[in-house]
C-alpha positions in Angstrom: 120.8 86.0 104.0 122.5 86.4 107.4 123.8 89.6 108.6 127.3 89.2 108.1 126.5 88.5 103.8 127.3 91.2 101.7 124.4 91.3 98.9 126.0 91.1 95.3 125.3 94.9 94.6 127.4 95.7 97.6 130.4 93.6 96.8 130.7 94.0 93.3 133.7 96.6 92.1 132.2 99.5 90.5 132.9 102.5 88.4 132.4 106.1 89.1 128.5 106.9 88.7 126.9 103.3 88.5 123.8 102.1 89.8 121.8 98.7 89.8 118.5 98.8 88.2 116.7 98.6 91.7 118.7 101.5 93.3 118.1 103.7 89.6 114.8 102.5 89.3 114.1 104.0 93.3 116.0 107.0 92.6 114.5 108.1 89.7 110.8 106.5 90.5 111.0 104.8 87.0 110.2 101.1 87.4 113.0 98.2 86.7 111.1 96.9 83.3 111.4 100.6 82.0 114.7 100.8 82.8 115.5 96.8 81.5 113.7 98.3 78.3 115.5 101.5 77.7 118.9 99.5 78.0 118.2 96.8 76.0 117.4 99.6 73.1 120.4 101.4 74.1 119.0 104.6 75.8 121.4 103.4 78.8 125.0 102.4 79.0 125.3 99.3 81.2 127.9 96.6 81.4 126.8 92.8 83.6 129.0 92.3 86.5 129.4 88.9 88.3 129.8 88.4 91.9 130.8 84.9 93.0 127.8 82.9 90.8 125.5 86.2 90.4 125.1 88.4 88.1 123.9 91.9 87.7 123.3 94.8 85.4 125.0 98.5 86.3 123.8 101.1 84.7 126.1 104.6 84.5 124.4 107.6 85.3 126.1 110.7 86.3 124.4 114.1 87.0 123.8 114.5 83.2 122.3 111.4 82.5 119.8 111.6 85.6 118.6 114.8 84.0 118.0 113.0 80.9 116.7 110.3 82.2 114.0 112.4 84.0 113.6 114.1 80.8 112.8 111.1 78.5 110.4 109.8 81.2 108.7 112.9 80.8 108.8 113.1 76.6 105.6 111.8 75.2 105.5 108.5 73.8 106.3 108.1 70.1 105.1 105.0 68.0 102.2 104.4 69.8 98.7 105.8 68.9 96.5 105.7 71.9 93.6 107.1 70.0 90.0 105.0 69.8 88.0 104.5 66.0 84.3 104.2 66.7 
């Protein structure tokens, strides 16, 4: 991409408060699949915005929701069961 080409995260219109999953994902120091996960089970409003013939997720997260987000990274697990039978 030459110098003078806008990436599609920088030309796209956007809301108040969204982020791309990279530029979340760096803020937050959750990785992208995390992230992808907790939208696709809801735990994330998103809408998918095109930009010429790309596409990409935004995620909306204002102060409140960061804190959340930090939050649930931090709440153990549920569903799993981690413990060995001998």
């Amino acid at each position: 991409m030459g110098p003078d080409r806008l990436r599609p995260s920088q030309q796209v219109k956007r809301q108040p408060n969204e982020w791309t999953l990279s530029e979340l994902s760096r803020h937050l120091g959750i990785s992208q699949p995390t992230l992808y996960a907790w939208m696709k089970q809801g735990k994330l409003t998103s809408r998918r915005a095109r930009v010429s013939n790309h596409s990409l997720w935004l995620i909306h997260a204002d102060g409140n929701e960061i804190q959340r987000l930090k939050d649930l990274r931090k709440a153990p697990k549920t569903g799993t069961n981690h413990t060995r039978v001998p």
